[in-house]
C-alpha angles and dihedrals in degrees: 000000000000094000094050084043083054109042079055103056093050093050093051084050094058092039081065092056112049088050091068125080104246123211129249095234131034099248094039125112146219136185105220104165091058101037084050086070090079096170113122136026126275103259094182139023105204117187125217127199095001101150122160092007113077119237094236083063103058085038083062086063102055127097097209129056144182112300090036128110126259095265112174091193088056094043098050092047080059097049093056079040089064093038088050083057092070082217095119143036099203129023131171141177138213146163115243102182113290089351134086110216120193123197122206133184104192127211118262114251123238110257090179147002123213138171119208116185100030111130099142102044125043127250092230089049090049083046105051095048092051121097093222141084153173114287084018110126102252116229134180096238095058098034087064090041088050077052090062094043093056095039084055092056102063097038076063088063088044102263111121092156086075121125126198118195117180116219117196116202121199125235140175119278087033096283121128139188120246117217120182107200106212117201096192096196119191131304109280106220137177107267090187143001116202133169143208137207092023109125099151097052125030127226096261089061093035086054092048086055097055127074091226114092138204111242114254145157096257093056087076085137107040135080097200097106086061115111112253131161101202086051092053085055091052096042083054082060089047090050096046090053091051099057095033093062093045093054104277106129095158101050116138136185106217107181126347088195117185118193119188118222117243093255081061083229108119137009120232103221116211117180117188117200138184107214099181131185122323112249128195131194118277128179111004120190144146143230121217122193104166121115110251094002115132118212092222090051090076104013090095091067096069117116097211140045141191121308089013111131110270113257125184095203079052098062088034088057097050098049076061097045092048095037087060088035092060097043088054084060094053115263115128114187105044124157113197119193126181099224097197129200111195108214104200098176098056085023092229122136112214121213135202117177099203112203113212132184095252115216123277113261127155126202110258102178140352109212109196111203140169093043110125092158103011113096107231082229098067089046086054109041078061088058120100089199130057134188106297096028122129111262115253133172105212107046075046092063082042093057090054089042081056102047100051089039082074087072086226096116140063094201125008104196113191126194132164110210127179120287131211090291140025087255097055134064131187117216120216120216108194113183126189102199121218126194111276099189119091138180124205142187109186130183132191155138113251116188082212103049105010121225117003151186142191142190121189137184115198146169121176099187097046103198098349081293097117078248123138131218131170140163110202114178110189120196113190136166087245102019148032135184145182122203134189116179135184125177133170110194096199102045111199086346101297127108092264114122112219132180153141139230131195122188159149135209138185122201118178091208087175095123089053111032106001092251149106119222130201118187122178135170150068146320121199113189143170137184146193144179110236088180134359094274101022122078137181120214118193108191121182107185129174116205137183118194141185135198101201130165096032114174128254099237096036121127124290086244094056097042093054090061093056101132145045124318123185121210136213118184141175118192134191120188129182116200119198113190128192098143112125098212111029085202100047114005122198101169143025130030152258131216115181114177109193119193106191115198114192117176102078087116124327131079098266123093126191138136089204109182115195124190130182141161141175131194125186132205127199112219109176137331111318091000125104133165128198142182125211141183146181135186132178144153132180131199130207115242098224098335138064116263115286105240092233076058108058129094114261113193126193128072111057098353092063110016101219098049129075119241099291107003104119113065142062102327124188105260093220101033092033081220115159112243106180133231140263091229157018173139148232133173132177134196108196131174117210118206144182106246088210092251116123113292091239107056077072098230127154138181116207130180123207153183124200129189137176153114140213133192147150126283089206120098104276122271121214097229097061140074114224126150124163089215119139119265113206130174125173119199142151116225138164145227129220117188094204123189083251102055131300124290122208116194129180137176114196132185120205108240097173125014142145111238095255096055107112101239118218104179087169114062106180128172133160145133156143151282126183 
């Protein structure tokens, strides 16, 4: 009986309730007994507190007015009306006899804004990303919203121990000052990054894939080992493309989990991936339906064949590489698309390209923007395609290729958007600029040339032209140099790259061939592509140079050049380019053949032919292997060789042997007097070391070989053999913060007794 007592005092509680208009806000009131007497219309709305809001204004809110019944349903929606405003931090509402009188006690409105505790951001950043401002009504709900903003910040900088605490301050005219107190904590960094489910690479090559870094002591000047969540997306992505171009088709990341520690110190990173299984290529064929196109017209150009591992930068590459190839036939509107069946049993991917007829759109308009200091000419004249061209995709990759190749930008953005009809398009070009001058001091040790030190003056993007323009003066212990240096790369508005050099240079060549040299005058050159990877160079140079402080006791050769000689040389170069990185090739290959004619004027006479080439394997991941040669003889016009024009061979030309010491050598002075040809070749193995990618250190083996000598009948007083030089070695290269450092370590393998040995090869230095 006193349970069911019970259960029916409290329903006829809530019955009571739920009869009575409830307010909006807790603190809010309203008079229910008198709005309940609905008899009768409002003759008067009568406003109370309002202070800097006008009462036209409340009344606005409202959703009775005078002439409208007392309807508690209707007054109680306006009260929660004036409350939604975040005007006001009180309202209430009554019936005054025929009035309705409404009472407001309005939020205070913000008089000033100010961050204590903030080092590491700065106040006009913190103040640009909050909601709030001054003469803003301040309200609780976006003061704490303006609180997440602010925390979010600085998670962004990698301090997610970070507290913000807001402060108001009173103040007279109900205004108040808003202080948000910052504790910045310590930079919250990823103690460790592991991974699961990975068997074919191991967690060291996995981390030097990803973007996000360890923290240790040597990444004084990165903020990579900073916890940061947009990063971890991107280094997914990372992830994705690694495996992806090693075979990997079915590779999946399943959670990239970070956990912070309770100190709120440091995140523990745990990546979990899904390898799969390693897929290669299988069938690869292609489907041509172009009218008069013959499959085996473009299949050559494919990068990859049968049974080769599956690579998705590969397919990628050779949609590139058709679709060009079947522009070059003719056909100007081609749409190539990889069409890919996955073969899990034999574990083989097959793969059609099939080559469509694309649909026929024309370019309308290229809009350049983003350039403040950039000329457009010097953006379109970049461009492979103009205003009327045929659209096409890929010369439209190469345009952008182009453009940041320039080194003006710090981001190039294409888009192709509709143009005025289906059968046009307009292509946006967006630009963000970055500075192009630089300054630099640099310092160093050089085996060749001792301590140095250089100072350079550059610009890149002379007066906005495309243009260049640098001053580098070098001072060494064994050699100085000044340089002055002009190119325009688009010479009387062709692609033709033009340019002159002036300069002067000083080499003390005393420990080699008892004698000083000066050499001072001008270079004119001009370039041009003849294809996309083949280039022709024309150089015109004047030189005057002069053999001074010859010893007394150097060579005959060398005493009767004593003097000034003046030079007049023509060169042609041919440049042919297959590398697929021009900084640190790992595949491909270059071949440059130079022919030097001296004799147009002058009193030095040569027909001096250089050839070299290069080709590079890749091996495995992070090894590559290249060969590389280089031949070249030159023969005197009349007169015998100049000695500042023979070939010297050592140093860096053959690792082992000291800067010219290989070659013909005077019997009684032991100077070195150059040959009249040569040639070096070298067969070299780079290698990680193990160490993290980023600290920028490689190992390398190598063995080089070459000779040089004289053409001329042999002297007796000179040492001169055509037997083979070989060294083998193994080196390294750091690419420090402060400049890069070569260092290798050669052993002679085959030599002649008057070679100069240098078993110890060392460079390195410094720009700031």
């Amino acid at each position: 009986m006193k349970r069911c007592y019970r259960s029916f005092a409290i329903g006829l509680y809530v019955l009571a309730l739920a009869l009575l208009p409830i307010s909006a806000k807790a603190g809010s009131v309203l008079d229910t007994v008198e709005l309940a007497q609905s008899a009768g219309a409002i003759k008067d709305v009568v406003i109370e507190g309002a202070l800097r809001i006008d009462p036209e204004t409340v009344k606005s809110y409202l959703l009775v007015q005078p002439g409208d019944a007392f309807d508690p349903g209707k007054i109680d929606k306006s009260l929660k009306s004036l409350f939604s405003t975040g005007l006001f931090a009180d309202v209430s509402l009554r019936r005054l006899g025929d009035s309705l009188v409404v009472k407001v006690v309005e939020n205070p409105a913000i008089n000033r804004i100010a961050f204590e505790g903030n080092h590491e951001v700065e106040t006009a950043d913190l103040k640009a990303d909050i909601s709030l401002r001054p003469r803003i009504i301040y309200t609780r709900t976006k003061v704490q919203k303006d609180v997440k903003r602010i925390l979010s910040i600085y998670r962004s900088t990698g301090r997610f121990a970070a507290t913000v605490e807001p402060k108001v301050i009173q103040l007279p005219q109900n205004r108040v000052d808003l202080v948000f107190e910052i504790n910045e904590g310590d930079l919250t960094k990823i103690q460790s990054i592991r991974f699961v489910g990975n068997r074919k690479f191991k967690d060291g090559r996995l981390r030097s894939v990803i973007q996000t870094k360890e923290t240790t002591w040597w990444r004084l000047f990165s903020n990579d080992d900073k916890y940061d969540p947009d990063r971890l997306t991107f280094d997914r992505e990372l992830l994705r493309r690694f495996y992806l171009s090693d075979g990997y088709a079915d590779f999946r990341v399943m959670s990239a989990v970070a956990e912070l520690t309770p100190d709120r110190k440091d995140f523990f990173l745990t990546i979990t991936v899904d390898e799969g299984v390693r897929y290669r290529f299988g069938k690869v064929d292609i489907e041509a339906r172009l009218r008069d196109l013959k499959v085996e017209d473009i299949a050559k150009v494919l990068p990859f064949k049968k049974n080769d591992w599956y690579d998705l930068n590969a397919v990628n590459k050779a949609v590139t590489k058709l679709t060009d190839r079947v522009g070059e036939l003719g056909h100007a509107f081609v749409d190539v698309r990889p069409r890919i069946n996955r073969d899990r049993k034999n574990k083989n991917i097959d793969i059609v390209f099939e080559v469509n007829e694309g649909p026929r759109v024309f370019v309308e308009r290229i809009d350049i923007v983003g350039n403040v200091r950039t000329q457009d000419r010097v953006i379109r004249r970049e461009f492979r395609l103009i205003e009327g061209d045929a659209f096409n995709s890929s010369k439209l990759r190469r345009s952008r290729q182009h453009l940041q190749n320039l080194g003006f930008f710090e981001t190039v953005g294409v888009e192709r958007l509709p143009g005025s009809a289906p059968d046009k398009t307009v292509v946006r070009v967006e630009v963000q600029e970055k500075s192009t001058g630089q300054l630099s001091f640099g310092a160093g040790f050089s085996t060749t040339n001792g301590l140095l030190g250089d100072i350079g003056i550059s610009e890149k993007n002379f007066l906005g032209k495309g243009q260049e323009l640098s001053l580098k003066l070098t001072l060494a212990a064994l050699k100085s140099e000044i340089d002055l240096s002009f190119t325009e790369p688009y010479f009387l508005g062709r692609d033709i790259r033009a340019g002159f050099d002036l300069f002067r240079v000083s080499q003390d060549l005393q420990d080699f061939s008892s004698f000083d040299t000066d050499s001072t005058g001008f270079g004119l050159r001009a370039g041009y592509r003849i294809t996309e990877d083949l280039r022709q160079d024309w150089n015109y140079s004047f030189r005057l140079a002069k053999i001074s402080n010859v010893a007394d006791d150097a060579s005959t050769l060398i005493q009767a050049a004593v003097g000034t000689e003046t030079t007049s040389q023509i060169s042609h170069i041919l440049t042919y380019d297959k590398r697929n990185n021009a900084l640190s090739p790992s595949d491909g290959y270059i071949f440059r053949v130079r022919t030097d004619l001296a004799g147009l004027g002058g009193s030095i006479r040569h027909l001096r032919n250089d050839a070299k080439a290069t080709k590079f394997f890749p091996i495995a991941d992070q090894w590559v292997a290249s060969i590389k040669g280089e031949a070249g003889y030159i023969l005197g016009l009349g007169d015998d060789v100049h000695v500042l024009e023979r070939f010297f061979v050592g140093g860096d030309s053959l690792r082992g042997f000291a800067t010219r010491g290989v070659g013909p050598r005077d019997f009684l002075t032991d100077d070195a007097l150059g040959g009249e040809w040569k040639y070096t070749g070298s067969l070299e193995l780079t290698f990680p070391l193990g160490l993290p990618e980023e600290l920028g250190v490689g190992g390398r083996t190598f063995t080089d070989f070459g000779s040089s000598g004289k053409l001329e009948p042999k002297n007796s007083n000179v040492r001169d053999t055509t037997s083979l030089r070989m060294a083998a070695g193994i080196g390294l290269t750091w690419l420090s913060p402060f400049g890069p450092v070569g260092v290798d370590a050669a052993i002679p393998v085959l030599k002649e007794d008057y070679d100069i040995i240098e078993n110890i090869r060392i460079n390195f230095g410094t720009r700031f």
